[in-house]
RODO-2510 file (C-alpha; in nm, 4 decimals, decimal comma):
residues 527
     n   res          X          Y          Z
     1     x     0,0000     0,0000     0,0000
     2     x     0,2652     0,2258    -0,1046
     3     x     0,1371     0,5771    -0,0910
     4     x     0,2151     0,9303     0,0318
     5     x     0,1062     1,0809     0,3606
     6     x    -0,1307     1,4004     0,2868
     7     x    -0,2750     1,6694     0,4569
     8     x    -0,6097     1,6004     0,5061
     9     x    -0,8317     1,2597     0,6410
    10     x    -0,9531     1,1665     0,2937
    11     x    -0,6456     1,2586     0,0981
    12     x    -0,4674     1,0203     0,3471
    13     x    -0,6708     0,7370     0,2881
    14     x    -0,7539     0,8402    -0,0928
    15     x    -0,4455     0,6386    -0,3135
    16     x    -0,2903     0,7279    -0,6118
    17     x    -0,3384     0,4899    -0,9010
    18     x    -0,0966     0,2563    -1,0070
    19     x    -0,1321    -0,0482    -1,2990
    20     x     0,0147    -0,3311    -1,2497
    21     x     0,2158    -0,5321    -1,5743
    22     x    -0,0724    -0,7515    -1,7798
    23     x    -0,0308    -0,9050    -2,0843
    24     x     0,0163    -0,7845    -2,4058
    25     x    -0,3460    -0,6878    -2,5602
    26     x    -0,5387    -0,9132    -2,8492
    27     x    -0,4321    -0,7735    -3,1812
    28     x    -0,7203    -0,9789    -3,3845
    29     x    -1,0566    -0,8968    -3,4138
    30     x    -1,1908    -1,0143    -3,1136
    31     x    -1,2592    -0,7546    -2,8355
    32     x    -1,0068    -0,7418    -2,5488
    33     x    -1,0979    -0,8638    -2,2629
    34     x    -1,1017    -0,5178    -2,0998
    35     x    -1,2894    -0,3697    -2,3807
    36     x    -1,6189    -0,2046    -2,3526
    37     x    -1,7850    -0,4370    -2,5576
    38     x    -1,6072    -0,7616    -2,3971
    39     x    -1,6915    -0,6165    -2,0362
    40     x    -2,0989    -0,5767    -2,0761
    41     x    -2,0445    -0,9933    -2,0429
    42     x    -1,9719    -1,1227    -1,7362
    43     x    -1,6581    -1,3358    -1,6868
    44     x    -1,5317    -1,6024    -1,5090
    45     x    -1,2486    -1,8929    -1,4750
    46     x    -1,3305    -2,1751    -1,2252
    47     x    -1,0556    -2,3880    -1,0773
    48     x    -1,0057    -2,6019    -0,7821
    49     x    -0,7480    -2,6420    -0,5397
    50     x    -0,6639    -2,7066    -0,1043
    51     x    -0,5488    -2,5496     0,1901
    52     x    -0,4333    -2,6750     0,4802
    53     x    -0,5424    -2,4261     0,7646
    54     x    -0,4042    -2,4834     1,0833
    55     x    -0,3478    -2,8651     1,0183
    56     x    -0,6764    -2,9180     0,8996
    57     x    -0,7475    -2,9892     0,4735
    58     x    -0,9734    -2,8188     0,2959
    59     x    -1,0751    -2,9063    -0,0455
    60     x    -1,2138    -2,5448    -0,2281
    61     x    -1,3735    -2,4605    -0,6001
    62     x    -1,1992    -2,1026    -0,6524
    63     x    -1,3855    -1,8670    -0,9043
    64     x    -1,2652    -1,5419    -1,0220
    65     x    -1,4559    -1,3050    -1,2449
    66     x    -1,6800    -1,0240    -1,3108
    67     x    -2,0047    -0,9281    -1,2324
    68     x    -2,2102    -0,6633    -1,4353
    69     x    -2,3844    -0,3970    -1,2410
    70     x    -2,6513    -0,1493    -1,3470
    71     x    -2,8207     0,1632    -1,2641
    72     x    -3,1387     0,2231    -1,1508
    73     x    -3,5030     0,3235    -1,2294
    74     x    -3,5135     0,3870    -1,5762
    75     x    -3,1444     0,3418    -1,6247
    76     x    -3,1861    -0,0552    -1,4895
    77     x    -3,0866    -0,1972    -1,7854
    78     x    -2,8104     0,0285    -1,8078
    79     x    -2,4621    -0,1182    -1,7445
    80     x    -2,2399     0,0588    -1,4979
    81     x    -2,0046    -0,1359    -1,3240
    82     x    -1,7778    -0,4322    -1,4518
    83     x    -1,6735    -0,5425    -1,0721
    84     x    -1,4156    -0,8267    -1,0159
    85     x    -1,4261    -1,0461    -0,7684
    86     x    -1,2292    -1,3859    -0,6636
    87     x    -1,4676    -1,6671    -0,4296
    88     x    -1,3604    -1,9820    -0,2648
    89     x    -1,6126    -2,2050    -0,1601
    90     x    -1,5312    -2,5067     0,0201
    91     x    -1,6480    -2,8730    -0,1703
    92     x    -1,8237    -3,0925     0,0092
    93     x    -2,0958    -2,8687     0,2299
    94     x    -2,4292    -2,7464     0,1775
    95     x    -2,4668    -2,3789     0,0249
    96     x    -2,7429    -2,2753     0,2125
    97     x    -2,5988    -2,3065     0,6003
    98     x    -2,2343    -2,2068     0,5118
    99     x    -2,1370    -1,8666     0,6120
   100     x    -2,0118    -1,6296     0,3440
   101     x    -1,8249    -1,3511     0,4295
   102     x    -1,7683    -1,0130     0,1601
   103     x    -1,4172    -0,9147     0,1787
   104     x    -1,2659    -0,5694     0,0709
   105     x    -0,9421    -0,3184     0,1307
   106     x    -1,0219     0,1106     0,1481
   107     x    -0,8490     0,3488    -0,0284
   108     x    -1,1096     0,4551    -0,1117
   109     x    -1,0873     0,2700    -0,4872
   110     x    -0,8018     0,0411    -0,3137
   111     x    -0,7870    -0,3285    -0,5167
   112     x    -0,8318    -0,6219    -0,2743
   113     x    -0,4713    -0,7514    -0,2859
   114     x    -0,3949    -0,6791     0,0590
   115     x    -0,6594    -0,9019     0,2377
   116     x    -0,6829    -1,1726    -0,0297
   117     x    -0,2614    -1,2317    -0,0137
   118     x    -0,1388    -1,1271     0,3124
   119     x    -0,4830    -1,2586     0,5401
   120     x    -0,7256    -1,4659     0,4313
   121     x    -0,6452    -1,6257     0,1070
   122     x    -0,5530    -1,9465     0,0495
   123     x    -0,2223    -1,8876    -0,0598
   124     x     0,0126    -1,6039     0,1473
   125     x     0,2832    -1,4395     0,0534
   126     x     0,6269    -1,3960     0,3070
   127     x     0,6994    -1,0521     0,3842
   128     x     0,9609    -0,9146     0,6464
   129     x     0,7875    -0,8574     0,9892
   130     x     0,8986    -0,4808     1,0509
   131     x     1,1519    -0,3953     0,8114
   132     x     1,1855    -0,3934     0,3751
   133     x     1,1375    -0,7074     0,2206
   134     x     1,3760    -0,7765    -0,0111
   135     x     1,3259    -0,7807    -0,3889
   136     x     1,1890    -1,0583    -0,6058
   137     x     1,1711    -1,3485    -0,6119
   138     x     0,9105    -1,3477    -0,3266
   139     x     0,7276    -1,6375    -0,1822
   140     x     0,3928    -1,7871    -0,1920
   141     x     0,3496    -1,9849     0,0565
   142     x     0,0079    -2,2450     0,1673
   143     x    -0,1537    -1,9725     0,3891
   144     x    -0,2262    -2,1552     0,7362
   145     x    -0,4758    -1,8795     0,8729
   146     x    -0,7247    -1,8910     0,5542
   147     x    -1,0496    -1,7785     0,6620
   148     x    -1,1749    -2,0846     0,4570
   149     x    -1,1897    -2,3085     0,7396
   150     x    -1,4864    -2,0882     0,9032
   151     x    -1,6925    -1,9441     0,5629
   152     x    -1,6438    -1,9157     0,1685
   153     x    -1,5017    -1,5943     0,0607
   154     x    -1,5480    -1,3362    -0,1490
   155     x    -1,2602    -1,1039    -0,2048
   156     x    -1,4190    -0,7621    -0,4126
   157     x    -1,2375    -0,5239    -0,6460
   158     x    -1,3732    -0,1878    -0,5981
   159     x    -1,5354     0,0135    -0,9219
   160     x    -1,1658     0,0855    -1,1531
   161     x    -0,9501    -0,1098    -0,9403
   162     x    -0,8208    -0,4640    -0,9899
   163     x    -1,0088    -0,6175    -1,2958
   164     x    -1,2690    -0,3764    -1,2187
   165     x    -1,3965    -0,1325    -1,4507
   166     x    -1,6606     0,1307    -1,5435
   167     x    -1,8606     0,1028    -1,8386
   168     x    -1,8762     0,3604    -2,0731
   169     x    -1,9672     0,1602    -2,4488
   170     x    -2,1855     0,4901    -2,6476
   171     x    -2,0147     0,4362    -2,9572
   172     x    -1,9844     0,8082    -3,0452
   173     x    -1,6407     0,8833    -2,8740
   174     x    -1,7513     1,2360    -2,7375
   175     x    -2,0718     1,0860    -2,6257
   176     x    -1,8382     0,7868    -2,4323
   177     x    -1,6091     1,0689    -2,2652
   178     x    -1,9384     1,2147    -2,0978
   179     x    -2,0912     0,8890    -2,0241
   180     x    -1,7351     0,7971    -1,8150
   181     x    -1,7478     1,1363    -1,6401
   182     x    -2,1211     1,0693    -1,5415
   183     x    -1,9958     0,7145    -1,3826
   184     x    -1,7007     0,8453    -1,2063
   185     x    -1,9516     1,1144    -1,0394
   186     x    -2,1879     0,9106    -0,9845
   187     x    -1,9834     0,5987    -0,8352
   188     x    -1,6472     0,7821    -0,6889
   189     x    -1,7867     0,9038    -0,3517
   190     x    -1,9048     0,7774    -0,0212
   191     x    -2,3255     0,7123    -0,1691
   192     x    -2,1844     0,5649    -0,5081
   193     x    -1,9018     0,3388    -0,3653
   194     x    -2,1644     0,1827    -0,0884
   195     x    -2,4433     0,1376    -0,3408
   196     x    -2,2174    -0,0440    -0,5872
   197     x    -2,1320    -0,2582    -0,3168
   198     x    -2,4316    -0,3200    -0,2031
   199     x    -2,5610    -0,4424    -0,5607
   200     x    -2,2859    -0,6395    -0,5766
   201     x    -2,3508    -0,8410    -0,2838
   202     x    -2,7069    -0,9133    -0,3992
   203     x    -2,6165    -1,0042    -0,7484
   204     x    -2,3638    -1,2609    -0,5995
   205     x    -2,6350    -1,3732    -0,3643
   206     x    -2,8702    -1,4720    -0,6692
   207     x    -2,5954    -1,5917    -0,8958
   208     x    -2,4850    -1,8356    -0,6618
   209     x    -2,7861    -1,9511    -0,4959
   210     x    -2,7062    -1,7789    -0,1129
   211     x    -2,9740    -1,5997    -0,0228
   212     x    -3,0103    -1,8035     0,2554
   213     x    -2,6272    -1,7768     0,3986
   214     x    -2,5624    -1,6886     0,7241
   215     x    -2,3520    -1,2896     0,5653
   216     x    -2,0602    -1,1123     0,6723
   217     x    -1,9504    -0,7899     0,5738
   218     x    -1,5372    -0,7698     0,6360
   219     x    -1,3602    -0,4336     0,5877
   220     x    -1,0769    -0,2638     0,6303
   221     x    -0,9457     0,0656     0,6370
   222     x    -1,1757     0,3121     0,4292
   223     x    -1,3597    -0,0733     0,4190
   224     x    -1,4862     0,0328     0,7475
   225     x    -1,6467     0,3665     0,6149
   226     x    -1,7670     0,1502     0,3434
   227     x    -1,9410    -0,1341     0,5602
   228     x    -2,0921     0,0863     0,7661
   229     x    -2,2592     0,2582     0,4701
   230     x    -2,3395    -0,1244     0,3114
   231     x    -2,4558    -0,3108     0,5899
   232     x    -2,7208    -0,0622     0,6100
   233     x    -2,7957    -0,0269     0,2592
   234     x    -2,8398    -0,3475     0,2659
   235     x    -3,0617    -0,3920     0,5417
   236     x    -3,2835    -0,0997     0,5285
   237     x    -3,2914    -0,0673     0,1488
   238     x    -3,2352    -0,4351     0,0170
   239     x    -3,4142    -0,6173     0,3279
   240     x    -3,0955    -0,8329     0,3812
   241     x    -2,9962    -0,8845     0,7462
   242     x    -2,6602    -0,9346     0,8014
   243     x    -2,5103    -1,2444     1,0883
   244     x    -2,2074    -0,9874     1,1587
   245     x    -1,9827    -0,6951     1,0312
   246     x    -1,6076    -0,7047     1,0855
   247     x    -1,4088    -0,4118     1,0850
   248     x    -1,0149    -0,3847     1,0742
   249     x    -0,8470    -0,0651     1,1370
   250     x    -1,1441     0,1520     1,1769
   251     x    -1,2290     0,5144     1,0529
   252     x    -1,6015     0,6059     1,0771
   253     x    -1,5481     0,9872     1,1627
   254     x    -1,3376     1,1217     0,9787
   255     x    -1,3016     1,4430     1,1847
   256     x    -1,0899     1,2432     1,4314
   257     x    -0,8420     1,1352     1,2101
   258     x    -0,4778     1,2714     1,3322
   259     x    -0,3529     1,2943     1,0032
   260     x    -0,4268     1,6810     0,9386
   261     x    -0,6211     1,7884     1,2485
   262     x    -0,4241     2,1754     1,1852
   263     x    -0,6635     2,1939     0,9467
   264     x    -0,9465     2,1720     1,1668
   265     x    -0,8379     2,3688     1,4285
   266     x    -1,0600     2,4123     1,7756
   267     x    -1,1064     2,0802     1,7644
   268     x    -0,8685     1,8893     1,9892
   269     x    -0,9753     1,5045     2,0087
   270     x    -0,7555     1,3873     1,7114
   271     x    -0,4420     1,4791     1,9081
   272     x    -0,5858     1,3134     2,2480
   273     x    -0,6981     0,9869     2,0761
   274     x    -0,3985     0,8984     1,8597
   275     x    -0,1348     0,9959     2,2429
   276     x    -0,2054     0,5807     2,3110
   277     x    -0,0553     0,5082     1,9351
   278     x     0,2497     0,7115     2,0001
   279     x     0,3111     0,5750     2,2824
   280     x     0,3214     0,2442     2,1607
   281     x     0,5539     0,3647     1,9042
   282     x     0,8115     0,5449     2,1403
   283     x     0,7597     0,1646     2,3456
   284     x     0,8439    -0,0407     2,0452
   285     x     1,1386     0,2203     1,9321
   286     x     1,3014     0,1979     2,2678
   287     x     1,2128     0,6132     2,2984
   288     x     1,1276     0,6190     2,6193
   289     x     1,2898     0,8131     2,9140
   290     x     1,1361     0,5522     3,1590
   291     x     1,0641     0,2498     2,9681
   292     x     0,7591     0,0383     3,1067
   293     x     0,7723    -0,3240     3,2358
   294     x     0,4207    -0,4162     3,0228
   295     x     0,2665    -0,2219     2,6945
   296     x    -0,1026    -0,2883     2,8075
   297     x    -0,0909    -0,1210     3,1712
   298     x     0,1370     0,1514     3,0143
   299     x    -0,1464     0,2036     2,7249
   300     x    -0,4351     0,2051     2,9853
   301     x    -0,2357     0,4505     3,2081
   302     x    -0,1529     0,6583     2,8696
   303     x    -0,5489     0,6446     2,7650
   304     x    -0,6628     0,7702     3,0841
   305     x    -0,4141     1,0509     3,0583
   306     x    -0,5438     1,1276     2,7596
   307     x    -0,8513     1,2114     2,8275
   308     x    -0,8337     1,3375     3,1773
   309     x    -0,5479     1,5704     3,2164
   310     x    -0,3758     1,6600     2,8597
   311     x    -0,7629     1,7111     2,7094
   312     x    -0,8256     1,9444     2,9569
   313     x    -0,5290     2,1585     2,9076
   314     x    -0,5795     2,1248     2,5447
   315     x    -0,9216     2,2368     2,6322
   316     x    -0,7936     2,5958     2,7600
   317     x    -0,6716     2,6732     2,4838
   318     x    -0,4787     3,0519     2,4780
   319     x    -0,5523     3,0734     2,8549
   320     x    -0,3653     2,7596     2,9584
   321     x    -0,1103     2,8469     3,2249
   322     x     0,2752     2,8412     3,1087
   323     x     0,3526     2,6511     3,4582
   324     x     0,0484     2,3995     3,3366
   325     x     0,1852     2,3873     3,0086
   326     x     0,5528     2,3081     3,0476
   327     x     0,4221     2,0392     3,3439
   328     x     0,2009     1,8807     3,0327
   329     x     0,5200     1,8739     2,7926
   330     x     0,7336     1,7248     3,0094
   331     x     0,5044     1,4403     3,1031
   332     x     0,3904     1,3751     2,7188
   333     x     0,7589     1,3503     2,7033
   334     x     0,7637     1,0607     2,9569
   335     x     0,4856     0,9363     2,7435
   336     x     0,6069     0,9226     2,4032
   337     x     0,9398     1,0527     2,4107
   338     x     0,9162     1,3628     2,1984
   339     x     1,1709     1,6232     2,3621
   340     x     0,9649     1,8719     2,5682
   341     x     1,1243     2,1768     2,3376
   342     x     0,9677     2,0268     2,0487
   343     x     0,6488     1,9734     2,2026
   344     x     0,6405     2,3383     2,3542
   345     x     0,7083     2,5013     1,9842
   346     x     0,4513     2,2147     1,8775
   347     x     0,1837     2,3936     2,1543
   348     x     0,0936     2,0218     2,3082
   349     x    -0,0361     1,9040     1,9625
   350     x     0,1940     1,6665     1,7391
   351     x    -0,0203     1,5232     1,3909
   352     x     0,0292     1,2338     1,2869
   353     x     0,2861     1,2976     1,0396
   354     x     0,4659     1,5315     1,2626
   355     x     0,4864     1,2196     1,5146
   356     x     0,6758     0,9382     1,2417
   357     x     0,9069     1,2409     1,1311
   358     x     1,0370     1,3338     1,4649
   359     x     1,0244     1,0462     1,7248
   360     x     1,3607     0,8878     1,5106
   361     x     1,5017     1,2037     1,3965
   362     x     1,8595     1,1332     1,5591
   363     x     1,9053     0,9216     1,3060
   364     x     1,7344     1,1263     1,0045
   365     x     1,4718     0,8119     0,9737
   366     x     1,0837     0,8258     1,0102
   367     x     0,8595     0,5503     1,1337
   368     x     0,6185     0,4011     0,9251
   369     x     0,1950     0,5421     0,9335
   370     x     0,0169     0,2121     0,8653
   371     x     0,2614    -0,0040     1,1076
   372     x     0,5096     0,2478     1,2856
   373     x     0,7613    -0,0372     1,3827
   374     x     0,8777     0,0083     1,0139
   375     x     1,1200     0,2606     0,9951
   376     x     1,3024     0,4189     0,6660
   377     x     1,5306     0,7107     0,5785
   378     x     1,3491     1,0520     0,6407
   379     x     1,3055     1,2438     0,2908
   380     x     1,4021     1,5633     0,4085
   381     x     1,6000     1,5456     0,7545
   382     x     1,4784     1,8894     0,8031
   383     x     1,0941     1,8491     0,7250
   384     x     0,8267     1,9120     0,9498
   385     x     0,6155     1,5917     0,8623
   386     x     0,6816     1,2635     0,6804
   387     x     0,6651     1,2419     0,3405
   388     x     0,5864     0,9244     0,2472
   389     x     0,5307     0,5597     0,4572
   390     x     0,8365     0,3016     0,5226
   391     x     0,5740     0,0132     0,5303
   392     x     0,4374     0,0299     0,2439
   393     x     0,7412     0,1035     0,0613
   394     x     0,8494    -0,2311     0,2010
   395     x     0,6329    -0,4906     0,1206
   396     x     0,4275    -0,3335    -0,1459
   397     x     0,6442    -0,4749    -0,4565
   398     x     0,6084    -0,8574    -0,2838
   399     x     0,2065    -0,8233    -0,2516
   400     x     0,2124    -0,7153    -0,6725
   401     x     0,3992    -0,9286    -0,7618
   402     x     0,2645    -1,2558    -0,6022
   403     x    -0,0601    -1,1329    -0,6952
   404     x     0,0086    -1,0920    -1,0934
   405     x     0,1700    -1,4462    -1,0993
   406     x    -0,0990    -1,5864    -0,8982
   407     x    -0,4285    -1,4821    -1,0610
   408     x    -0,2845    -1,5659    -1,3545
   409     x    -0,1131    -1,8980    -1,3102
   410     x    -0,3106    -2,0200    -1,0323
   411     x    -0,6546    -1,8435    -1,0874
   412     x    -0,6696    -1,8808    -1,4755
   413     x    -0,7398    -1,5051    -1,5475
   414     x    -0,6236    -1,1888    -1,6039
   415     x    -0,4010    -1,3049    -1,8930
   416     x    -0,5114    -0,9979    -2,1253
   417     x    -0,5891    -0,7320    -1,8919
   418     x    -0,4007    -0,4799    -1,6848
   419     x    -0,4748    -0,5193    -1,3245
   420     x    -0,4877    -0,1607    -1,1327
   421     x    -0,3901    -0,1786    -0,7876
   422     x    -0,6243     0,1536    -0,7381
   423     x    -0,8819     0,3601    -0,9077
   424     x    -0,8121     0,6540    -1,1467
   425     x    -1,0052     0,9169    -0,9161
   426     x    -0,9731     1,2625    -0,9391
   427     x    -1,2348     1,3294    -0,7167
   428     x    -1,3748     1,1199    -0,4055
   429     x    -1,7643     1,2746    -0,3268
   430     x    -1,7775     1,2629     0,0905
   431     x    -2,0869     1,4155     0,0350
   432     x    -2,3179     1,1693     0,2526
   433     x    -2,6893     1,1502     0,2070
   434     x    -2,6845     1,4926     0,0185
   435     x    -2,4994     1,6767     0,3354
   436     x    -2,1650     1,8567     0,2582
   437     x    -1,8904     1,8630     0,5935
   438     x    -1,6653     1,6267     0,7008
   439     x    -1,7514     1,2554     0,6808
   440     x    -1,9213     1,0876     0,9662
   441     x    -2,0843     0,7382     0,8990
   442     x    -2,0983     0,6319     1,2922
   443     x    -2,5099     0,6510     1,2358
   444     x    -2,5071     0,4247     0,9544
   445     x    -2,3396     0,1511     1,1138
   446     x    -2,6199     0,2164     1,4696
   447     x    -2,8998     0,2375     1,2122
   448     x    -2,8052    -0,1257     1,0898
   449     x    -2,7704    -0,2263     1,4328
   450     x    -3,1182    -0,0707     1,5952
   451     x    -3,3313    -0,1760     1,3320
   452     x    -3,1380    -0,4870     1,3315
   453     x    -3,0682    -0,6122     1,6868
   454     x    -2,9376    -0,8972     1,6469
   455     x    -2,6433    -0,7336     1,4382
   456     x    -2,2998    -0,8124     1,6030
   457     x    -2,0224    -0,6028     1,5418
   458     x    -1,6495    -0,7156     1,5727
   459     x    -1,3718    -0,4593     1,5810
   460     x    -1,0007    -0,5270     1,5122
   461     x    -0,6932    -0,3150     1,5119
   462     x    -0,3406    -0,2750     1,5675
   463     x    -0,1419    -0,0820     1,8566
   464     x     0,1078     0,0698     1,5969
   465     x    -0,1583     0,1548     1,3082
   466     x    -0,1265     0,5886     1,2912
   467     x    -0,3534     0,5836     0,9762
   468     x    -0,6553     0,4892     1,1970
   469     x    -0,5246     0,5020     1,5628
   470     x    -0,6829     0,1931     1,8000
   471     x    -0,7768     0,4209     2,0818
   472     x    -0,9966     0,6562     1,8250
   473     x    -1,2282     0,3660     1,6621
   474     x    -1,2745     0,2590     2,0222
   475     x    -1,4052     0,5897     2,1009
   476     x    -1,6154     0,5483     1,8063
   477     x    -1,7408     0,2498     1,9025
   478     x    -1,7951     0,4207     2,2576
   479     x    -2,0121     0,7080     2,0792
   480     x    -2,2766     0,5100     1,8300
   481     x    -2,6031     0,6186     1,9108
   482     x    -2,7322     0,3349     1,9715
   483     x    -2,9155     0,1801     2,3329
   484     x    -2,6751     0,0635     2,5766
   485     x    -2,8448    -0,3000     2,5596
   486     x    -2,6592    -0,2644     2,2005
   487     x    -2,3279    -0,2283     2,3011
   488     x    -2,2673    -0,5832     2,4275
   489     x    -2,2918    -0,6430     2,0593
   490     x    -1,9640    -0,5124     2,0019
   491     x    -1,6355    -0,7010     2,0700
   492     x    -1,2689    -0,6043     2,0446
   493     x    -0,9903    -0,7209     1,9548
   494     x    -0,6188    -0,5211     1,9355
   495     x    -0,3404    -0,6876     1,8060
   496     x     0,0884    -0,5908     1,8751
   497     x     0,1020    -0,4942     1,4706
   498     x    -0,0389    -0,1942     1,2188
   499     x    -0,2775    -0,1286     0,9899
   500     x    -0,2368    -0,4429     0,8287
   501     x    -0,2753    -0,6377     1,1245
   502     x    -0,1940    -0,9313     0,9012
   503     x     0,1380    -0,8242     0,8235
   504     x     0,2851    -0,9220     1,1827
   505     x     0,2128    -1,3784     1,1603
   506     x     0,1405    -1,3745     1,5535
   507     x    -0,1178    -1,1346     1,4686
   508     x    -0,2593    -1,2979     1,1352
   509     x    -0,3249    -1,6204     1,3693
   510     x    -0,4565    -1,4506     1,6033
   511     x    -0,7058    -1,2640     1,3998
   512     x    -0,7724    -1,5734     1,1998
   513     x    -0,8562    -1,7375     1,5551
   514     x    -1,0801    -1,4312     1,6783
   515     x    -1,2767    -1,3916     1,3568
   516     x    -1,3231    -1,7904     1,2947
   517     x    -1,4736    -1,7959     1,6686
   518     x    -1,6776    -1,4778     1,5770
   519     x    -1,8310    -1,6169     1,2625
   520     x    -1,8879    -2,0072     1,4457
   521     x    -2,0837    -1,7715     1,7465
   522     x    -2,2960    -1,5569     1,4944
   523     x    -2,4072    -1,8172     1,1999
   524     x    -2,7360    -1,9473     1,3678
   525     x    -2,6363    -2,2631     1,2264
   526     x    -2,7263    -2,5729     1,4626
   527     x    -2,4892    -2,8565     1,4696
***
């Protein structure tokens, strides 16, 4: 997930586009595959292989293909959307009682590499724990914490990623231009994005005869934002309850994000929310004046901190007293091991960005955002924030690669077509049922959960994630408006790794281990 950190929430989580190699195009007279015309059609290569997850065999049918969406009303028979997907389904059990779970990475407009190689596919591939993988060849490897073992899978492309595209066939070439503006407005944006989902999941459901599934929803990153928005799409619009909706590194309000809270200034809670993640980092760096005996206790004593005594002095604002204020510097410097100068000229609030430039600048590196135990060279020694993210820089080539050479070899597709690891978007619409401001789906995902009750919830992230901070998506989760009987709906689960929890193999088990229980507690299926 190589990409560069930017000032604002969205443009942090939005990701440049990048194509990964294909094959050479069809120089006959048949379409190519990525054509307009071949792309109104869906596709699809079926093949069969194993996996052996945690000891146990299991025997799966893989397919990987394309399903055709279309608009609505009197643009139904419209097509929109040629959406990619790849779905294992295990041989040998009924359809109708075996969970399926809908699997997708953020961006927004991010391909679903990430997930499908480095958690829950069948095959992983081996990346260095917290430092740069080196180059090719990389290794594939029989993934022991598949999700297969616990529900078929469906790993999604998102609209102009992957094998993805949007449909734009007028044949008058001026006429086509307008058409593929009017789908990138319509489908880049918070309302589009959820909807297309949310038709793809049905579609899937009648082509494959699982209507009657026990469903998951599994997202991560802006696949949070997006799952809140679908699960309730697709229960309040589409009448489809859902067994459960699993969320990895979480970001539902996107005014708490610490990765350009200057921007928003007067409102303090990014800063006091992301303190736990720095301290983890300063912990796992070795930053600390007074190292700890145990991270937990440290993290609840940090937490409480938090929001007790450095909230309120971020709270007064101008009128905060110097004697207060030097007192608050020098214990965030016991905290996460910024030097109290710095955080004086900082004035108590340290972004994100601010945080992974300066916490290793003795030795002119910066820590990583999605997973700061990675650590690279700093861009500019003299900076004021990072400029771009040591983790993905260093496994980012390993998760392309294995991916070309597997959907390809293994999967039987792909073998004309360019495969984009994100969307071409020059615009993301956070626009959110018609209201402009800063993106806040928290009362989508209580809406799915109060008008369906029986809705659980499972939350995952990592102690070193800065993209979407552990401490912050608990708050969320503390602040759904939703009854109180609701809450014991919700479970959590934090793991010693990033963003990609995955990333870190103690982690990937135990995920693998929390969301297999999860789904076996949820399925209502008697055995």
């Amino acid at each position: 997930m190589r990409k560069l950190p930017l000032a604002t929430a969205l443009a942090a989580l939005l990701l440049s586009t990048t194509a990964l190699a294909g094959g050479d195009k069809h120089h006959d007279k048949t379409p190519a595959a990525d054509s307009p015309q071949a792309m109104l059609v869906p596709q699809s290569s079926t093949t069969s292989g194993s996996v052996s997850v945690e000891g146990k065999r299991i025997d799966y049918q893989a397919v990987a293909g394309t399903l055709v969406l279309h608009g609505k009303g009197d643009k139904e028979n419209e097509p929109t959307v040629s959406m990619f997907y790849t779905a294992y389904f295990k041989k040998g059990v009924a359809a109708g009682k075996r969970p399926i779970t809908f699997i997708y990475n953020g961006g927004p407009g991010s391909a679903t590499v990430w997930l499908h190689m480095g958690a829950f596919g069948p095959r992983r591939v081996v990346t260095a724990d917290d430092s740069h993988t080196p180059a090719a060849p990389y290794q594939l490897i029989n993934n022991d914490y598949s999700l297969l073992d616990a529900s078929d899978l469906v790993f999604i492309d998102a609209p102009g990623a992957g094998f993805s595209r949007l449909i734009a066939n007028d044949k008058d070439p001026a006429k086509r231009a307008k058409q593929m503006k009017d789908r990138k407005k319509a489908i880049y944006g918070v309302d589009g994005d959820g909807h297309a989902f949310a038709q793809f999941i049905t579609q899937f459901l009648s082509k494959y005869g699982r209507w009657n599934s026990p469903k998951y929803l599994f997202g991560e990153s802006y696949g949070t934002t997006r799952s809140a928005v679908v699960a309730n799409d697709l229960e309040n619009e589409d009448s489809v309850d859902l067994n459960g909706v699993i969320l990895l590194s979480q970001i539902l309000n996107f005014d708490l994000s610490i990765d350009g809270p200057s921007h928003n200034p007067g409102i303090d809670l990014p800063y006091e929310l992301a303190l736990p993640t720095f301290a983890a980092t300063a912990y796992y760096h070795h930053k600390l004046p007074s190292p700890p005996a145990d991270l937990q206790s440290f993290l609840k004593e940090v937490e409480q901190y938090a929001t007790g005594e450095y909230a309120s002095a971020l709270m007064a604002g101008a009128t905060l007293d110097p004697a207060r204020k030097q007192a608050v510097a020098e214990k965030l410097h016991q905290y996460i091991g910024l030097p109290v100068a710095y955080l004086l000229k900082a004035n108590l609030r340290v972004s994100g960005g601010m945080f992974e430039h300066e916490l290793l600048a003795a030795s002119d590196d910066s820590t990583g955002r999605l997973d700061t135990r990675f650590s690279g060279p700093s861009i500019d020694a003299m900076g004021k924030s990072s400029e771009y993210d040591p983790q993905s820089s260093a496994i980012s080539s390993a998760y392309v690669a294995a991916f070309n050479n597997y959907v390809r070899k293994d999967l039987k597709f792909g073998q004309n077509q360019t495969y984009r690891l994100y969307a071409d978007i020059d615009h993301w619409d956070m626009k959110h049922h018609g209201h402009d401001g800063s993106l806040n789906v928290m009362g989508d995902l209580a809406m799915a959960m109060k008008t369906n009750p029986d809705l659980k919830v499972m939350l995952n992230g990592g102690y070193y994630d800065l993209a979407t901070p552990f401490y912050t998506a608990q708050y969320e989760m503390d602040h759904l408006p939703i009854p109180e009987a609701l809450q014991k709906n919700i479970s959590y689960h934090w793991y010693p790794s990033g963003h990609m929890v995955y990333a870190h193999v103690p982690s990937l088990k135990k995920l693998h281990d929390n969301v297999a229980s999860f789904i076996d507690s949820t399925d209502n299926v008697s055995r």
